[in-house]
MARROFI-416678 format. One record per residue (C-alpha): x, y, z. Coordinates in Angstrom, 3 decimals, decimal comma. Layout:
<atoms>
<atom X="X" Y="Y" Z="Z"/>
...
</atoms>
This chain:
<atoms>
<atom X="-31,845" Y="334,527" Z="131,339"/>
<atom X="-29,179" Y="336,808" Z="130,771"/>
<atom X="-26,405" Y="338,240" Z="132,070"/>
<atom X="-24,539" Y="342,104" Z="131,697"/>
<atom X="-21,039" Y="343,019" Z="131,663"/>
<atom X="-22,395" Y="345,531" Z="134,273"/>
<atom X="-23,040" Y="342,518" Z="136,949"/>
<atom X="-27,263" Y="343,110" Z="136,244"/>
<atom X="-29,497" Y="339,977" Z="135,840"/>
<atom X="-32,385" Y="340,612" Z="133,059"/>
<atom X="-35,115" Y="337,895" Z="131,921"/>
<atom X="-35,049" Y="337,386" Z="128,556"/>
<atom X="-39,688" Y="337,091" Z="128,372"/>
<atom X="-39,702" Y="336,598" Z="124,700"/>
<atom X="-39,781" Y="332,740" Z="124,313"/>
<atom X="-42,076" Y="332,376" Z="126,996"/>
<atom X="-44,424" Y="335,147" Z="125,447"/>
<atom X="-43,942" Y="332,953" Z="122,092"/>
<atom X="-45,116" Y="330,053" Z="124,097"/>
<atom X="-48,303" Y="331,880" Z="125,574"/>
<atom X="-49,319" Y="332,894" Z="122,099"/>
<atom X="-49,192" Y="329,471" Z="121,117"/>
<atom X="-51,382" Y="328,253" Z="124,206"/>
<atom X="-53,940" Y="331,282" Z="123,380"/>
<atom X="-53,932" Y="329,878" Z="119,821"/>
<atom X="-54,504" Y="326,935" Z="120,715"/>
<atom X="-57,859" Y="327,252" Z="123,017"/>
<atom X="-58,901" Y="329,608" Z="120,060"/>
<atom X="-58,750" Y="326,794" Z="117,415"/>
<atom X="-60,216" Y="324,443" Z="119,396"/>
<atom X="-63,009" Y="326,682" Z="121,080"/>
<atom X="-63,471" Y="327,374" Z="117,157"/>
<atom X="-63,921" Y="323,913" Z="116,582"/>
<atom X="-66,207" Y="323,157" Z="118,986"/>
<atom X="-68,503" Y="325,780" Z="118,400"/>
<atom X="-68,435" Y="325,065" Z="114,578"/>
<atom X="-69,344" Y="321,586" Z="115,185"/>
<atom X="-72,058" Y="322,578" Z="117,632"/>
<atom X="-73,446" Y="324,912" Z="114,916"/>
<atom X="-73,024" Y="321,859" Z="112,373"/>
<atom X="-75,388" Y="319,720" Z="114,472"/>
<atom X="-77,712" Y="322,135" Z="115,764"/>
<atom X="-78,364" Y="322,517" Z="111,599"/>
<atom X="-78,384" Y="318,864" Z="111,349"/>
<atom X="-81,023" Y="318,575" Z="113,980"/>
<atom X="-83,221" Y="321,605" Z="112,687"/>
<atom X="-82,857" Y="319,868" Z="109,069"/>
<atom X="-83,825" Y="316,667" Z="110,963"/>
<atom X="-86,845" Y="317,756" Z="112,509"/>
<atom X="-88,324" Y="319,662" Z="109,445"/>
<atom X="-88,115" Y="316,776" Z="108,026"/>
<atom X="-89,808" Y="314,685" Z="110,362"/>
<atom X="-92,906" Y="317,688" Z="110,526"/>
<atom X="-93,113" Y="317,232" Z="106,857"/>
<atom X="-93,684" Y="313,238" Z="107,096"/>
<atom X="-96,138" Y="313,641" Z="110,101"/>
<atom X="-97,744" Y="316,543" Z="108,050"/>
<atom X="-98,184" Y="313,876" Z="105,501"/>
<atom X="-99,439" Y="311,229" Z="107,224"/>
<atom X="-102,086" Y="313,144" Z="109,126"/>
<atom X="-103,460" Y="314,059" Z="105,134"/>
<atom X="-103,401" Y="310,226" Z="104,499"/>
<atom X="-105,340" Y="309,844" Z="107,738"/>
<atom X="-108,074" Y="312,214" Z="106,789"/>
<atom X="-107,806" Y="311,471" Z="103,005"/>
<atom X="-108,329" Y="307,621" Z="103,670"/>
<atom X="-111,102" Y="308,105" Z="106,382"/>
<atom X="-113,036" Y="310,351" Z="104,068"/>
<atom X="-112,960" Y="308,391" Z="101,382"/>
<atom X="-114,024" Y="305,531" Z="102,999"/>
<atom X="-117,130" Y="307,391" Z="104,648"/>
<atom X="-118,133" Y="308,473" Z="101,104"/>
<atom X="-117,874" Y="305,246" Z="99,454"/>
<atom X="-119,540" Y="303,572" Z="102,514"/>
<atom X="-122,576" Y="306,272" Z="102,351"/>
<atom X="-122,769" Y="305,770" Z="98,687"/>
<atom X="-123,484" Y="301,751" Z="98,616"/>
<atom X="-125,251" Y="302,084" Z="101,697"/>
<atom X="-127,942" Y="303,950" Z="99,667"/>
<atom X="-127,775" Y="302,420" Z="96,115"/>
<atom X="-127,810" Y="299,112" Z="97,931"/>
<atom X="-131,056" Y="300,130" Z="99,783"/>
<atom X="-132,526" Y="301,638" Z="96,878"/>
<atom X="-132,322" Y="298,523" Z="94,947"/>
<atom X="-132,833" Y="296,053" Z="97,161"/>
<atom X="-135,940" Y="297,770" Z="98,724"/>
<atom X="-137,556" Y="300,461" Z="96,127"/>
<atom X="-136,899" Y="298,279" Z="93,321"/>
<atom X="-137,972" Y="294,806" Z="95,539"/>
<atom X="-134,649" Y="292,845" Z="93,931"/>
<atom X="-135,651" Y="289,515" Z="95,524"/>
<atom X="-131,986" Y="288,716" Z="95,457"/>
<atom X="-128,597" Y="290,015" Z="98,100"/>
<atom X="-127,040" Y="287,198" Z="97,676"/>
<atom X="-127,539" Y="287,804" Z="93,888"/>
<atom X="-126,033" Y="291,319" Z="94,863"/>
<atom X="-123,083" Y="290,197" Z="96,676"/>
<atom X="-122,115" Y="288,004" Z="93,911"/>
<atom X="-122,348" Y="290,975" Z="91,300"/>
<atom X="-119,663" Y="292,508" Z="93,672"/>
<atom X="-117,219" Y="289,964" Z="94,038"/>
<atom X="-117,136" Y="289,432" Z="89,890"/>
<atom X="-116,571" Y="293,619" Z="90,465"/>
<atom X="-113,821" Y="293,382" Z="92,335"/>
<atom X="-112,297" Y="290,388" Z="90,523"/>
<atom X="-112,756" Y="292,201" Z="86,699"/>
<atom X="-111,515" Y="295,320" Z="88,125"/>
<atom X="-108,492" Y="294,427" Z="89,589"/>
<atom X="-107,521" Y="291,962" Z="87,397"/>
<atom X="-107,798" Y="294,655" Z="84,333"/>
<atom X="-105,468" Y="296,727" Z="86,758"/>
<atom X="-102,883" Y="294,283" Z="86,994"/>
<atom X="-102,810" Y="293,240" Z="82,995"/>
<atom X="-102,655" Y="297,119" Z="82,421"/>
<atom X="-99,778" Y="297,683" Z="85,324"/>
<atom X="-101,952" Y="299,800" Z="87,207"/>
<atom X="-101,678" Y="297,526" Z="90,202"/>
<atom X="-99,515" Y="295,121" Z="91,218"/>
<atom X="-100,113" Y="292,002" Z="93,943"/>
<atom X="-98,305" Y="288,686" Z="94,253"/>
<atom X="-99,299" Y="285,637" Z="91,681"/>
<atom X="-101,432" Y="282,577" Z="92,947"/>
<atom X="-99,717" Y="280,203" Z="94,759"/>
<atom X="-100,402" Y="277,600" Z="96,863"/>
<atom X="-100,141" Y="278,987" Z="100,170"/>
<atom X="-102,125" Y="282,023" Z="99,209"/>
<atom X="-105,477" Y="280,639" Z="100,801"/>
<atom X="-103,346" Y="279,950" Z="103,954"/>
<atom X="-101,593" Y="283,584" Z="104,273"/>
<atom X="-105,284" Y="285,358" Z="103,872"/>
<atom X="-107,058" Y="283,020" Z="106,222"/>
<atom X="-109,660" Y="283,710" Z="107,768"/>
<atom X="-110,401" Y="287,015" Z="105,781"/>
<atom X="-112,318" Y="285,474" Z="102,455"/>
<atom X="-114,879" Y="283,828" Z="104,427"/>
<atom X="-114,963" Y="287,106" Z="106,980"/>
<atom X="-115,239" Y="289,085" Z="103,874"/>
<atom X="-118,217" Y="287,057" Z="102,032"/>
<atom X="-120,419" Y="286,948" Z="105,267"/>
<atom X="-119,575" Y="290,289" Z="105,922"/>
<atom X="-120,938" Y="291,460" Z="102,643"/>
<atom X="-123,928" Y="288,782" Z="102,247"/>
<atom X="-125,024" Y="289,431" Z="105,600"/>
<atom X="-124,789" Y="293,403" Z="105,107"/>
<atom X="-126,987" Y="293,530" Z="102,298"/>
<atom X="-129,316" Y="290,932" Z="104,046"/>
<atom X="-129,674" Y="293,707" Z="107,178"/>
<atom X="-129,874" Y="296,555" Z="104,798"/>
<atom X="-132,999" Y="294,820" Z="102,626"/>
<atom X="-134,716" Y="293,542" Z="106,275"/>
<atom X="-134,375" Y="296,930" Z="108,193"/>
<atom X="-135,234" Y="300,531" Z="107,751"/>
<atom X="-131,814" Y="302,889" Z="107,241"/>
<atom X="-132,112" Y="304,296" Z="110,219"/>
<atom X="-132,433" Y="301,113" Z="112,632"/>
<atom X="-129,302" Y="299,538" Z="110,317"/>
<atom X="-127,136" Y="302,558" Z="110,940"/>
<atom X="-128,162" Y="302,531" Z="115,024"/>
<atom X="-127,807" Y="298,303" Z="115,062"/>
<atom X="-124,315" Y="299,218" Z="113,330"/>
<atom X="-122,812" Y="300,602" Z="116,287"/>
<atom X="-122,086" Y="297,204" Z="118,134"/>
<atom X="-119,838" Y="296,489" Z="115,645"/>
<atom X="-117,455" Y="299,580" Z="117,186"/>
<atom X="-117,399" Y="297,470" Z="120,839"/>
<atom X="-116,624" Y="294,116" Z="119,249"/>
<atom X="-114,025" Y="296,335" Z="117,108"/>
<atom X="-112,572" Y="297,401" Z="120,408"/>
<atom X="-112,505" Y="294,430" Z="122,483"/>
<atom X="-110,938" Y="292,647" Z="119,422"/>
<atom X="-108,137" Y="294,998" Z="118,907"/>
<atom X="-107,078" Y="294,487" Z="122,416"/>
<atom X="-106,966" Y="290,679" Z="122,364"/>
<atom X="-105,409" Y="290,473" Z="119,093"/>
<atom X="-103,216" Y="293,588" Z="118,422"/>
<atom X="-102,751" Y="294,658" Z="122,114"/>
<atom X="-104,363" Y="297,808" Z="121,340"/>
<atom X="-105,563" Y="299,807" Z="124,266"/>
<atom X="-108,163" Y="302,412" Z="123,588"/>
<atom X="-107,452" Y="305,424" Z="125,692"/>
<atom X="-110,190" Y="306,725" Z="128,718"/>
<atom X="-111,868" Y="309,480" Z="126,227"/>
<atom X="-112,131" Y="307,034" Z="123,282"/>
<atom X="-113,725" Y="304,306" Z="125,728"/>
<atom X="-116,082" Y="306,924" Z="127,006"/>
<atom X="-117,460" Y="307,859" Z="122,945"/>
<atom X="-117,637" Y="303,838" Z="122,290"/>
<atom X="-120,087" Y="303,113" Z="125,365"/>
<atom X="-122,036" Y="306,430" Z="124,503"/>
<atom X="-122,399" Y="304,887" Z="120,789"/>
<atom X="-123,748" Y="301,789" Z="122,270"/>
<atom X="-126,177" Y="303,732" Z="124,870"/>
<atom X="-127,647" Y="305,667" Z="121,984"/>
<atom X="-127,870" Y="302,591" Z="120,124"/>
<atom X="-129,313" Y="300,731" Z="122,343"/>
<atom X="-131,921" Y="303,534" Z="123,307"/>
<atom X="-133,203" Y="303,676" Z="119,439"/>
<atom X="-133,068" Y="300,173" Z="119,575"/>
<atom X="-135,842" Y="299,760" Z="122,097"/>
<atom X="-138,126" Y="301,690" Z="120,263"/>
<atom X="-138,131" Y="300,272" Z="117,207"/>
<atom X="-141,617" Y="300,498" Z="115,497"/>
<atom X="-140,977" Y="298,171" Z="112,558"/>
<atom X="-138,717" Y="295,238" Z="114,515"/>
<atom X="-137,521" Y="292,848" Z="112,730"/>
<atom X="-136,001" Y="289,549" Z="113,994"/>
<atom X="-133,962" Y="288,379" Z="110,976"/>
<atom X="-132,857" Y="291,703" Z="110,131"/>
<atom X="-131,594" Y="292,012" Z="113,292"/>
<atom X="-130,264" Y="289,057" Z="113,569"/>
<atom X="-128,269" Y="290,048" Z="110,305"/>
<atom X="-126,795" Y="292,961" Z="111,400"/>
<atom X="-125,345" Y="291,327" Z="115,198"/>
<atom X="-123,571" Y="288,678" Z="112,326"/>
<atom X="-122,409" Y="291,458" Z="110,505"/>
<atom X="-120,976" Y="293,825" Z="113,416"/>
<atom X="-118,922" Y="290,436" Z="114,397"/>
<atom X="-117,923" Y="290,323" Z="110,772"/>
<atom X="-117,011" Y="293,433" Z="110,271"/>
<atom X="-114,924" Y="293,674" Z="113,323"/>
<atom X="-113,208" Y="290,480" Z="112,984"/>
<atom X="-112,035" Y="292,084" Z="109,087"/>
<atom X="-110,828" Y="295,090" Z="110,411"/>
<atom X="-108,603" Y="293,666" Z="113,175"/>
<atom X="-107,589" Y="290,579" Z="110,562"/>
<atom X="-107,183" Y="293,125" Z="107,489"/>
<atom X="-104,494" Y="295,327" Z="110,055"/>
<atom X="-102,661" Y="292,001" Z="110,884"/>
<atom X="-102,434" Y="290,817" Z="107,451"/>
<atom X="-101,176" Y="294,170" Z="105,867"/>
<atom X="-98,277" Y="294,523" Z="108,694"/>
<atom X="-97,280" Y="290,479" Z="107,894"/>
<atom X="-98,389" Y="289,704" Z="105,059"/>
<atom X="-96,515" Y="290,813" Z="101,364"/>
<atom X="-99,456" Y="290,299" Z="99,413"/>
<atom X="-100,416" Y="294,163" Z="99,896"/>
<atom X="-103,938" Y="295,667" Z="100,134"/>
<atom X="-104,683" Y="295,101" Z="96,005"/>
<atom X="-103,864" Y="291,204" Z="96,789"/>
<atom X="-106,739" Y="291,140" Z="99,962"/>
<atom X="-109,187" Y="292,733" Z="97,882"/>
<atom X="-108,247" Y="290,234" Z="94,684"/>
<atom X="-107,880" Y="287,193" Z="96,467"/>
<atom X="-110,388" Y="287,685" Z="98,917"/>
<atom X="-112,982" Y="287,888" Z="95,734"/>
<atom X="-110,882" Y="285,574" Z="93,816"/>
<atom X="-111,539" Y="282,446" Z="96,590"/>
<atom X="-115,178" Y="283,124" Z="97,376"/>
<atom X="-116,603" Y="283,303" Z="94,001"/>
<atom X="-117,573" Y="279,767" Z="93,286"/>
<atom X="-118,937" Y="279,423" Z="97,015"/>
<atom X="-121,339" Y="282,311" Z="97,084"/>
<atom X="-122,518" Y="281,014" Z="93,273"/>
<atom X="-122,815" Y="277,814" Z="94,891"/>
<atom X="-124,942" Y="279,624" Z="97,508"/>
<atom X="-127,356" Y="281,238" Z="94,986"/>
<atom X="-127,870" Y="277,898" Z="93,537"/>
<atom X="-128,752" Y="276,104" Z="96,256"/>
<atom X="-130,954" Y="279,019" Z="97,376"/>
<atom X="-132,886" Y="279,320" Z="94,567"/>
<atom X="-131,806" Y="282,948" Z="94,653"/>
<atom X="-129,641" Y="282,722" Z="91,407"/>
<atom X="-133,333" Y="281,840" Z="89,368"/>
<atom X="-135,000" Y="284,368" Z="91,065"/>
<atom X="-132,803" Y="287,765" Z="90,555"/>
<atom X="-132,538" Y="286,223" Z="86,423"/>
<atom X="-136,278" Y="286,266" Z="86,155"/>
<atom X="-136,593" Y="289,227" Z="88,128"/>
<atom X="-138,668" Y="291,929" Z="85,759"/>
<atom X="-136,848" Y="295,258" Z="86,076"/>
<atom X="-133,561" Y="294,090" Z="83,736"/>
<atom X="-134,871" Y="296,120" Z="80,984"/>
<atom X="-135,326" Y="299,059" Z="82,892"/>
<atom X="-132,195" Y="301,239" Z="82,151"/>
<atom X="-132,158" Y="303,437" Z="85,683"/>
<atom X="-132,473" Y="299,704" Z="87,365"/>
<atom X="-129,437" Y="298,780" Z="85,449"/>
<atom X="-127,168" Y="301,273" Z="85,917"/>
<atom X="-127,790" Y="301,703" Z="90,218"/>
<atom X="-127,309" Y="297,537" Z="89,991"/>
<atom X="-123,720" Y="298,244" Z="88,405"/>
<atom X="-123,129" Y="301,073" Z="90,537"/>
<atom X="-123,861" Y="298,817" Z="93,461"/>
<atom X="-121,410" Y="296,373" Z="92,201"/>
<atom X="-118,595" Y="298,655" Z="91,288"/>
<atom X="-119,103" Y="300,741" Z="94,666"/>
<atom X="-118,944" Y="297,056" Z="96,610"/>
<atom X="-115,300" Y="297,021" Z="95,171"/>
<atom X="-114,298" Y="300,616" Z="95,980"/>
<atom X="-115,781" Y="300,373" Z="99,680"/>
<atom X="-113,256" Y="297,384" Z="99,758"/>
<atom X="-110,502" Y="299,289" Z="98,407"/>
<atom X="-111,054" Y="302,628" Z="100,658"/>
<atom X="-111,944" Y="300,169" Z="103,932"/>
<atom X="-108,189" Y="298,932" Z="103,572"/>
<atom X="-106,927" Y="301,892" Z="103,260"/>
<atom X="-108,360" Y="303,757" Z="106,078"/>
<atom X="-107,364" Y="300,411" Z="107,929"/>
<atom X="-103,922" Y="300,967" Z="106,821"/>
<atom X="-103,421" Y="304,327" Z="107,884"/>
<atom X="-105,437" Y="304,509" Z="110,462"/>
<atom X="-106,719" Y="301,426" Z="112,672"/>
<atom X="-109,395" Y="299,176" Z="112,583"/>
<atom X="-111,357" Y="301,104" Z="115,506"/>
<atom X="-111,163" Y="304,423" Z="113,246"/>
<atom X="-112,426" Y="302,668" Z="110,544"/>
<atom X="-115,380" Y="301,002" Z="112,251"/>
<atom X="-116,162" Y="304,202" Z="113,550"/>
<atom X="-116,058" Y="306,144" Z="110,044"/>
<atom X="-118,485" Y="303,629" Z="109,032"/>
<atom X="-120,392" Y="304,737" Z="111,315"/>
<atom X="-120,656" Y="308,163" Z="111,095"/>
<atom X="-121,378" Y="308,399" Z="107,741"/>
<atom X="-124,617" Y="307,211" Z="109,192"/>
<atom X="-125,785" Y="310,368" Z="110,418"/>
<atom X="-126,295" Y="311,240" Z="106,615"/>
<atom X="-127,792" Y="307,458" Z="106,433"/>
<atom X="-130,028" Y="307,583" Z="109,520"/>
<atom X="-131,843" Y="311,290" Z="108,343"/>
<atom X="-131,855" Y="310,499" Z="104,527"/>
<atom X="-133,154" Y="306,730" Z="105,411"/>
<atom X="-136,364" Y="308,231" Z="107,149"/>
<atom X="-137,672" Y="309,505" Z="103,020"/>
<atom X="-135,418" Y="306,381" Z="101,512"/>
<atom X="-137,377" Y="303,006" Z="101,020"/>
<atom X="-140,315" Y="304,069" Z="102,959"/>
<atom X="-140,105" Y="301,419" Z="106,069"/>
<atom X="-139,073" Y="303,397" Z="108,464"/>
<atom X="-141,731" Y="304,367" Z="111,523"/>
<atom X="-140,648" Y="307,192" Z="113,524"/>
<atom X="-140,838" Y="307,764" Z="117,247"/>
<atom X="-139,318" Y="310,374" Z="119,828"/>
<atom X="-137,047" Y="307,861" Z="121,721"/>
<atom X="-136,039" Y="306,352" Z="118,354"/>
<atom X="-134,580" Y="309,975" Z="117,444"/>
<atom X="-133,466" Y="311,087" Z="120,934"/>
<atom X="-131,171" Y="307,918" Z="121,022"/>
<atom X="-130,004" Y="308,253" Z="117,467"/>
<atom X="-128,796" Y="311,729" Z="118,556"/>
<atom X="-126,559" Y="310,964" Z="121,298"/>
<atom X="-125,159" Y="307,688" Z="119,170"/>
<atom X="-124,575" Y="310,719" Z="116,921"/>
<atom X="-123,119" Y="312,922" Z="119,622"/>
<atom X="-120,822" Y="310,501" Z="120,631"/>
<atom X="-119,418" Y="309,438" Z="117,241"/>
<atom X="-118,231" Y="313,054" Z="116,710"/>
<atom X="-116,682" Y="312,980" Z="120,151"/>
<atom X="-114,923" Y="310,354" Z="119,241"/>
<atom X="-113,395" Y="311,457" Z="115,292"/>
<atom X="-111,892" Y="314,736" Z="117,548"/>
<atom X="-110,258" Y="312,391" Z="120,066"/>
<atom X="-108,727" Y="310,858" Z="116,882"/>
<atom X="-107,363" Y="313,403" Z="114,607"/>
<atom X="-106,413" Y="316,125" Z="116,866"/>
<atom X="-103,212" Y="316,317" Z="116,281"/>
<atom X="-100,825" Y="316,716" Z="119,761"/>
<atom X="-98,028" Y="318,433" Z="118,105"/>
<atom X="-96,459" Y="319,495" Z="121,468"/>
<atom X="-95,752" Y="315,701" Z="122,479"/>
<atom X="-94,734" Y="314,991" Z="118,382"/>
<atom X="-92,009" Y="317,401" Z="118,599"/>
<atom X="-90,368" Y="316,254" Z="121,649"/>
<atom X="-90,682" Y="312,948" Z="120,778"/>
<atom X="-88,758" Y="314,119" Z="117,376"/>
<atom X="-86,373" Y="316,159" Z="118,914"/>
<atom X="-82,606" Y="314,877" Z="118,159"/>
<atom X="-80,467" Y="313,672" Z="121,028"/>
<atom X="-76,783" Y="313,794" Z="121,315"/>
<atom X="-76,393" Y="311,783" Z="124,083"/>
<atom X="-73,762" Y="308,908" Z="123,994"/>
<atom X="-72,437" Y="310,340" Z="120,189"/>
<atom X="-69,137" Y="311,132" Z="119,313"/>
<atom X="-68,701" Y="314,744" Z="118,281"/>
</atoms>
């Protein structure tokens, strides 16, 4: 304030003016600011969630890459198995089963020498860290190819299907996995079906059967066991297969000594039949990629998926296995029963891989709540 010769009072505005201009300023800057840092993280979180599409992208190709591969490896022993074992009469699966662990062990041991895999060295707690899966793993095979030599394709691939309830009620006591309402509703459909070829079966067998109820327990115990041991275990998925081979060698020789079964498959009369030859290799070198791709699927995926895989593949088994080894008897209920086992298997791969991207993306949306910006 100022004041005239002329007795006037004027108000001198200018340095409060100044000071508004400053205020305005101010709020500019830090309205700037803000907004700059919102735009900041709003391109962090876009960045964030690309990224996280990309790994689930991934994954799900894993998923499907690993089931399929272990559905094609599965149908591919399933039928050189049968064909040797039943058109060619080999008197021998234990014989079989022992080809396939020496397999697995050549194979993988060449891979490690070369540096194409790598698993832990023996030690002396190796047995302990792997336990129970060699002896799951050798009764699992021996009793496999026992079913598949006793039983007609098609009454194998229906029998099969237990293993997927076992698989289920295992996963929950062990893992605390709980199978949602539409994947319980495909499992007991699988079983119905099963059950309906089952009672119709116009070439029964008692020890085949037999056979394949061992081997559904098997094979559900090492799917649940193989999941726990690759989530605790550091000897990885090439040190299962390895070791698993590696421990059970000398027993299941033992076991085709004691049998008789290791004099019989040597005599047997075929070995200088070349086509013989080559399907018994096969059979052996597929028994350590169905190892190999049943890991991974269990990896990726879970031991139900797996089981259930394994399964499906059998609809190429079950209609293929009516012209392969020539045992099988048809019969109306057999078929309708196979069909909705069939049915229910597919119901049960879309329940799986459909992919709920909705739920993914909120789930992967980023939250600034509680951050400092």
């Amino acid at each position: 304030m100022s004041m005239s010769r002329g007795g006037n009072t004027t108000l001198d505005l200018q340095p409060l003016l100044a000071e508004s201009d400053v205020g305005n300023r101010e709020q500019e800057e830090k309205m700037g600011g803000s907004a700059d840092r919102a735009s900041l993280l709003n391109g962090s979180g876009s960045k964030e969630l690309s990224h996280r599409e990309r790994e689930d992208s991934a994954l799900f190709v894993k998923k499907i890459g690993s089931a399929l591969f272990y559905g094609l490896s599965s149908f591919m022993i399933t039928v050189v198995n049968k064909t040797v074992l039943t058109s060619y009469h080999f008197p021998s699966f234990l014989f079989l089963s022992l080809g396939q662990l020496t397999a697995s062990i050549v194979v993988l041991g060449m891979g490690k020498r070369l540096k194409l895999v790598n698993f832990p060295p023996l030690q002396r707690n190796t047995f302990a860290k792997i336990f129970p899966l060699p002896l799951i793993f050798l009764g699992n095979m021996m009793f496999g190819l026992g079913g598949t030599k006793t039983l007609s394709l098609p009454m194998f691939a229906a029998l099969r299907r237990f293993s997927i309830l076992m698989t289920m009620l295992l996963e929950l006591k062990i893992l605390g996995l709980r199978p949602s309402n539409a994947v319980q509703v495909s499992v007991y459909a699988m079983i119905g079906g099963a059950l309906l070829a089952a009672s119709d079966d116009l070439s029964f067998n008692m020890r085949g059967y037999i056979y394949v109820m061992i081997t559904n327990a098997l094979t559900a115990s090492n799917g649940v066991y193989v999941k726990k041991k690759l989530d605790t275990s550091e000897i990885g998925k090439y040190g299962l297969m390895y070791y698993n081979s590696l421990f059970m060698f000398l027993p299941a020789l033992a076991l085709n000594y004691v049998t008789g079964d290791l004099d019989q498959a040597l005599n047997f009369g075929q070995w200088n039949d070349l086509v013989f030859v080559l399907q018994f290799l096969l059979s052996c070198v597929m028994g350590f990629i169905l190892s190999y791709s049943t890991i991974l699927c269990t990896q990726f995926n879970s031991a139900l998926t797996t089981t259930i895989v394994g399964c499906l593949k059998n609809i190429c088994v079950t209609y293929l296995g009516m012209f392969i080894g020539g045992d099988y008897v048809f019969s109306w209920l057999n078929c309708i029963g196979i069909n909705i086992s069939v049915l229910a298997s597919l119901l049960y791969t879309y329940v799986t891989f459909r992919r709920k991207r909705a739920p993914d993306k909120q789930d992967h949306l980023p939250s600034t709540r509680g951050e400092n910006v």
